[in-house]
SETIMI-60414 format. One record per residue (C-alpha): x, y, z; residue in three letters. Coordinates in pm, whole numbers, padded with zeros to 5 digits, always signed. Each point is the difference from the previous one (the first is absolute). Example, Ala and Ser with C-alpha at 12.3 -4.5 7.8 and 13.67 -1.06 7.14 Angstrom:
2
+01230-00450+00780ala/+00137+00344-00066ser/
end
This chain:
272
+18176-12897+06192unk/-00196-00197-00297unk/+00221+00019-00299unk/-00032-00037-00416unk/+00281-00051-00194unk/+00135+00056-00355unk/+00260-00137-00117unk/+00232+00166-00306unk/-00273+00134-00180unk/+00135+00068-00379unk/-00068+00374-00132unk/+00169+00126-00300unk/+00036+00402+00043unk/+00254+00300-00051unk/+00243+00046+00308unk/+00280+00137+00093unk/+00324+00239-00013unk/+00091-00087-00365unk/-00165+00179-00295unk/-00039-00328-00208unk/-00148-00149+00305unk/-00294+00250-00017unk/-00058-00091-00387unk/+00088-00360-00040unk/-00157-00078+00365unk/+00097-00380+00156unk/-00149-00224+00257unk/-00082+00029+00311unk/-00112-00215+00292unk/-00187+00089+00261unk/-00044-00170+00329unk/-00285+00075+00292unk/-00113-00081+00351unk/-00313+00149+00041unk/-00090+00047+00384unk/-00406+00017+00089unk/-00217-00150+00221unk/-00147-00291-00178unk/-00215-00186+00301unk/-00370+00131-00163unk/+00110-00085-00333unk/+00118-00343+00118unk/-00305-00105+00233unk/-00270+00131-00265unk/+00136-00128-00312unk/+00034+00381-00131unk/+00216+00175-00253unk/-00150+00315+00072unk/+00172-00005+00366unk/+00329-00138-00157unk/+00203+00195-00249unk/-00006-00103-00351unk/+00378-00098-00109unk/-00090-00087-00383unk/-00089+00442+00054unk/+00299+00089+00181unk/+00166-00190-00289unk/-00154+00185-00275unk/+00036+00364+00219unk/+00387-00065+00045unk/+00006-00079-00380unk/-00148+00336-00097unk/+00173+00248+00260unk/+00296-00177-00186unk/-00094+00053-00296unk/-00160+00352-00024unk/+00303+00146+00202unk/+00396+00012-00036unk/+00250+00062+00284unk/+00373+00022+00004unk/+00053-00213+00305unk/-00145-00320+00053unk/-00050+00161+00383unk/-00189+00263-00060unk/-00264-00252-00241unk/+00004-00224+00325unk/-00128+00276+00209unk/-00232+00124-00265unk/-00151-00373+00000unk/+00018-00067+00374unk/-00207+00317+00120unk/-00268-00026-00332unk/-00091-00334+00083unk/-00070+00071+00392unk/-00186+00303-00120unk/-00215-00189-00278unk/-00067-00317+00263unk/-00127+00118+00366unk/+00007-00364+00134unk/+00392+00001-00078unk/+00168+00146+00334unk/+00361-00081-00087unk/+00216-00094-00341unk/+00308-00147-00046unk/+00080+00073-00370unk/+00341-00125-00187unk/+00042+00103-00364unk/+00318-00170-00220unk/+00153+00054-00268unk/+00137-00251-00188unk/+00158+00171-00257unk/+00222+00298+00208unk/+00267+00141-00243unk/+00320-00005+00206unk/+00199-00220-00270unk/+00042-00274+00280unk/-00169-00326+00024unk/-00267+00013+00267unk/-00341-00192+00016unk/-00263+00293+00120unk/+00076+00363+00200unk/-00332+00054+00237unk/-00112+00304+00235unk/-00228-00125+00262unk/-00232+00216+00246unk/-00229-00074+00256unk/-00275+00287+00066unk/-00313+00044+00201unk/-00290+00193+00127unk/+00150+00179+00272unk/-00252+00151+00315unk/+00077+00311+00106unk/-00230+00249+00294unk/+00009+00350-00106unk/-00148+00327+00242unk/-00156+00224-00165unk/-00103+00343+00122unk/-00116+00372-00191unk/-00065+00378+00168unk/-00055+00207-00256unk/-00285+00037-00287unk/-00222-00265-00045unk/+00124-00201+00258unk/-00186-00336-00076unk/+00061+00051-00346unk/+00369-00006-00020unk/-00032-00288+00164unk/-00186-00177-00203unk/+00186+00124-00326unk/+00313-00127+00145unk/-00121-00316+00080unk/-00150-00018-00390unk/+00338+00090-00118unk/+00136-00308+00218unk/-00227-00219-00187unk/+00097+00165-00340unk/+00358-00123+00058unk/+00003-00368-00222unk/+00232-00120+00320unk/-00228+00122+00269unk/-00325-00100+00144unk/-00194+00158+00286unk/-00154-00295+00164unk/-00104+00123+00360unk/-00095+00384+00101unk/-00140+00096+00370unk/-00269+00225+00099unk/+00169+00392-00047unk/+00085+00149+00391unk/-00018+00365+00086unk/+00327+00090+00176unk/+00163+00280+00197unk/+00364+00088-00184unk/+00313-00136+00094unk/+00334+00197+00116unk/-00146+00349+00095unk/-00077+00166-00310unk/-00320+00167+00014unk/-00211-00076-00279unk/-00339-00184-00085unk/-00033-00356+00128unk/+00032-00298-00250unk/-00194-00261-00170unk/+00219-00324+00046unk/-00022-00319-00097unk/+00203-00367-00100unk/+00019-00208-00287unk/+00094-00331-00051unk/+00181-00096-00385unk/+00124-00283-00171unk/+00292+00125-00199unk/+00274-00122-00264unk/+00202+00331+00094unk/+00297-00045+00235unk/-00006+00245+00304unk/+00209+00244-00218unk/-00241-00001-00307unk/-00304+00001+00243unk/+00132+00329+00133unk/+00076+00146-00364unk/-00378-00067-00065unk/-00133+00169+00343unk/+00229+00282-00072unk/-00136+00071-00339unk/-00363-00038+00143unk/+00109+00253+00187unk/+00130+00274-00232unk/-00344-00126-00192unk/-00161+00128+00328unk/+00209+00287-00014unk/+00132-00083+00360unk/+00284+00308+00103unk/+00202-00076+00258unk/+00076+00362+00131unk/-00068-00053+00370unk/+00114-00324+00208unk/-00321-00178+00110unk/-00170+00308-00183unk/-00306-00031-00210unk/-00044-00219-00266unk/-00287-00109-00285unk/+00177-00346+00010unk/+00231-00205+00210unk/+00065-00355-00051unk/+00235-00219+00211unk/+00122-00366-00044unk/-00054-00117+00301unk/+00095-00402-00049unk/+00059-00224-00268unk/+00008-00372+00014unk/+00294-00040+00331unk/+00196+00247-00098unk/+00212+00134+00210unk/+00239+00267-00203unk/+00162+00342+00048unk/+00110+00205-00258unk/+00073+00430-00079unk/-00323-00055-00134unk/-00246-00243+00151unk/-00024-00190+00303unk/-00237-00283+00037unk/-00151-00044+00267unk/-00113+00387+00021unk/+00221+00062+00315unk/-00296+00225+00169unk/-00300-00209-00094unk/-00036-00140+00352unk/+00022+00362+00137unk/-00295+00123-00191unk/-00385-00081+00069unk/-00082+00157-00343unk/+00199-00293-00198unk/-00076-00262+00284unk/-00363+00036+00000unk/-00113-00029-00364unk/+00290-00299-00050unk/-00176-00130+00227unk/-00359-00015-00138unk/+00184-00179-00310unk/+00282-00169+00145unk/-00004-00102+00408unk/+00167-00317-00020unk/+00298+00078-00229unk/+00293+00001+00214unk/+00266+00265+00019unk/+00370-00147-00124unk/+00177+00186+00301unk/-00218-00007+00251unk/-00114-00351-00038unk/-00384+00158+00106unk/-00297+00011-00221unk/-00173+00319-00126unk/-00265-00043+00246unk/+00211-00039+00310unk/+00223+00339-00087unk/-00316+00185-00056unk/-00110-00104+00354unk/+00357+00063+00149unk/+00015+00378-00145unk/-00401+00053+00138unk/+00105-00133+00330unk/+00358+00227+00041unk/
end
């Protein structure tokens, strides 16, 4: 990918473990690789398809400046995910921050942290049976885009459907989202679970009635298993409810496991 680069960017701000550090403040320089697409702004002689470094210079200056952190990591994370917020065009970052001046009483030249983050895309199913069925729907999907590290980019048509797993109950209004995300898996599920509880989703009954239920469904290639998550959703290619409206949004992404796209398990599971 098209790349812009900064090289050791001076800012003089107030970091780190030491309370003189915080008051005195000391110099800091700050390295980035900016990762976009750059072909429009290249071919058409335009800044407004390119992103403008001189700003990205003055923005890393003042995030510096208006805030102080203990560790130089957690000011390289604040930076990294600020400035992919701030410029859409930016897809990736590769951000170093030194520190030229560490107090360890030893000689050294510079201590750095360095951290590479990106928009990650992620395929959510979303379904509701109780209340306002299309409207917890679209209140959790506004509370996706509230997140600062989320954006809904893609939702499909809503689907009636019968329940799943034998509980009788009323039948559900489903749906799937596509979102481009700074969260890691485990943060993305924090956030759906407090949607949730927003929602006021109980889980009393297994496959039991619900106003909300949101399920990460794939993210990037992931393939991961934990007590908590697993990624790919290990029943997504069992159920014609996910399959159906991830595939109105999604058909050609392909599956990590399987090695088949979206739209080839959807016709797999209609033809069984």
């Amino acid at each position: 990918m098209d790349q812009i680069t900064i090289t050791n960017l001076e800012v003089f701000s107030h970091h780190g473990v030491f309370k003189e550090e915080n008051i005195l403040g000391q110099k800091f320089l700050v390295s980035v690789i900016l990762y976009a697409p750059l072909a429009q702004a290249s071919n058409n002689d335009d800044l407004t398809k390119s992103v403008n470094y001189g700003d990205v210079c003055h923005f890393i200056k003042s995030e510096m400046e208006q805030n102080t952190y203990k560790l130089i990591e957690t000011l390289t994370e604040h930076l990294a995910r600020k400035i992919l917020i701030r410029y859409p065009i930016i897809e990736k970052i590769r951000l170093e921050v030194k520190k030229p001046w560490a107090p360890i009483l030893l000689p050294l030249e510079t201590v750095s942290v360095v951290m590479e983050r990106e928009w990650h895309t992620a395929y959510l199913s979303i379904g509701s049976n109780l209340g306002d069925k299309e409207k917890n729907l679209n209140r959790s999907i506004d509370l996706l885009n509230k997140d600062d590290l989320t954006r809904v980019t893609k939702i499909s048509p809503f689907i009636i459907t019968k329940p799943y797993g034998g509980v009788e109950q009323d039948d559900f209004l489903n749906g799937a989202l596509e979102i481009k995300t700074l969260r890691t898996p485990d943060e993305l599920l924090e956030l759906i679970g407090n949607i949730e509880s927003d929602l006021k989703r109980v889980r009393t009954i297994h496959w039991g009635p619900r106003t909300i239920d949101l399920d990460i469904l794939l993210f990037d290639t992931i393939v991961m298993k934990t007590e908590k998550l697993a990624i790919p959703h290990k029943e997504m290619k069992n159920r014609e409810f996910v399959l159906e409206p991830l595939c109105e949004i999604a058909p050609h992404i392909v599956h990590p496991i399987y090695g088949k796209n979206i739209y080839q398990l959807y016709q797999e599971l209609l033809s069984n």
